[in-house]
N, C-alpha and C positions, 0 to 999 in steps of 0.2 A: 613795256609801257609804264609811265609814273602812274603812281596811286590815283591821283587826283582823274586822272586821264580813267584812269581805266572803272573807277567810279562813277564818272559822267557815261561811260557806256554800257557798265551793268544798268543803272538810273532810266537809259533811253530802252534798253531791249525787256528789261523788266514790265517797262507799261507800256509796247509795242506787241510785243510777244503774241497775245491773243488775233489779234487786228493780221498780224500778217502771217498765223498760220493759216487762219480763214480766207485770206485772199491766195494763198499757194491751193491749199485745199479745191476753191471754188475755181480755179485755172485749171489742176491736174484731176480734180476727180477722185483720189487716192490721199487715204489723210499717213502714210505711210512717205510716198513720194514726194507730200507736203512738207511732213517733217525734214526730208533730205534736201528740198531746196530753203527753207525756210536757215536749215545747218549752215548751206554753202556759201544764204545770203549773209546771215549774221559773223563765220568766220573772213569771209570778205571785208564786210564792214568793220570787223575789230580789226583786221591786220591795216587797213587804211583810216582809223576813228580819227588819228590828230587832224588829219585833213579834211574828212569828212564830215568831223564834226564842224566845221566853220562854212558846211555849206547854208546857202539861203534858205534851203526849205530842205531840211534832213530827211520828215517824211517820204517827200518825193523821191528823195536821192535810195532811199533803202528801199521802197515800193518799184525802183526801178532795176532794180538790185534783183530781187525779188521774180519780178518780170523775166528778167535775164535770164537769172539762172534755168527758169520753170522753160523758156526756149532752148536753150541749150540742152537739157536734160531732152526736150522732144527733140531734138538731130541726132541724140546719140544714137548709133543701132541699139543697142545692148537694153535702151531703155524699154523696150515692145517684148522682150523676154518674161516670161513668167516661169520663174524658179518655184518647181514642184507638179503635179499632174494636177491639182485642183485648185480651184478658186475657196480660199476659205470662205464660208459664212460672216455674214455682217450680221449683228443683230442692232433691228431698229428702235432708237428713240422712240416712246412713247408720246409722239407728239401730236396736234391735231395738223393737218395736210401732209401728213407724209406724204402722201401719192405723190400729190403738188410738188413737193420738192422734189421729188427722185423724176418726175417727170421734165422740170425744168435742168437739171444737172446733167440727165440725159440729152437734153435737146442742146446746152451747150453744147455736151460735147461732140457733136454736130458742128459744131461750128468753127471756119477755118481759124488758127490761134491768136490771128489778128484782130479778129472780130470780137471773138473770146475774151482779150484781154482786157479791151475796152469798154467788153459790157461788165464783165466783173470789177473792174476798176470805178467803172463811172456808176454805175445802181446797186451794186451790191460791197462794194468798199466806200459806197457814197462820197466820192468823189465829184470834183466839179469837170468842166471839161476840158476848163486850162490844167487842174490841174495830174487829168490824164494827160496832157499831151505831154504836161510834162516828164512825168513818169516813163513814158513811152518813146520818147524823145524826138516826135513827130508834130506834126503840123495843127492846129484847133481844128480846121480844116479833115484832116485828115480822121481825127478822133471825128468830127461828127458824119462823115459817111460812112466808118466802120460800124458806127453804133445805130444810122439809118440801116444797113444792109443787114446787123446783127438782129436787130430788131424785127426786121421783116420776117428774117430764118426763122427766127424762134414762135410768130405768128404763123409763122404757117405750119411748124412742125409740132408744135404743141395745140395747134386747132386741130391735124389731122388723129393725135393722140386720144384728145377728149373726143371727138365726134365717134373715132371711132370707139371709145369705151362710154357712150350715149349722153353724154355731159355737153354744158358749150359753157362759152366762158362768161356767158350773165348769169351762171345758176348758183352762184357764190360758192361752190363747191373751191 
């Protein structure tokens, strides 16, 4: 790759970087697994940069990328393996809602990967809805029933969560 070339693509992955390990992260659940598609989307995207880079909306095109890979990795068998006898320990951010969140990443992952992908694309990569669909490579249409039906899952799987830990969702908790 010439200099200039390969400049304009450290430039793009440099200030991308954070935004779309966050959105592999918020797909797969595992910021381990995140790292390894966030790897396969950006070696992708350098081996293809001259042409890629002349797309209309690059964002798109790498968040689609992105998407890809994080499907792909879920067909593989191999990927449902857990190498070693236990689950290491996570230690948590000191943050305020932890609960909140471990209860909504949970309740993703609930949710079929279609739905999933389109709710983290559109609310949580704040995305618009054109420009999930385009990312996704599907219909407006289509992004707004995945996101009606994602939406419902997660209302009812995280109401039966709080109710049952005696919370509801007007207690600003």
């Amino acid at each position: 790759m010439r200099a200039e070339l390969e400049r304009e693509y450290v430039e793009y992955v440099s200030g991308r970087l954070p935004r779309l390990h966050r959105i592999a992260y918020l797909l797969c659940s595992d910021a381990h697994q995140a790292d390894d598609i966030v790897q396969a989307a950006l070696t992708s995207l350098y081996l293809n940069w001259k042409s890629a880079s002349r797309a209309d909306n690059l964002d798109a095109y790498v968040h689609r990328i992105v998407v890809r890979r994080y499907l792909d990795e879920r067909r593989r068998r191999w990927s449902s393996v857990l190498l070693g006898d236990a689950v290491p320990e996570q230690v948590a951010r000191d943050e305020h809602g932890i609960e909140e969140r471990d209860a909504v990443q949970a309740a993703l992952r609930q949710l079929p990967k279609g739905q999933r992908a389109v709710l983290v694309l559109r609310f949580l990569g704040d995305m618009s809805i054109e420009e999930t669909a385009e990312v996704l490579g599907c219909s407006v249409g289509n992004v707004k029933s995945q996101s009606s039906r994602g939406l419902a899952t997660l209302r009812e799987v995280l109401g039966r969560v709080w109710i049952a830990e005696g919370e509801s969702w007007t207690s600003g908790n």
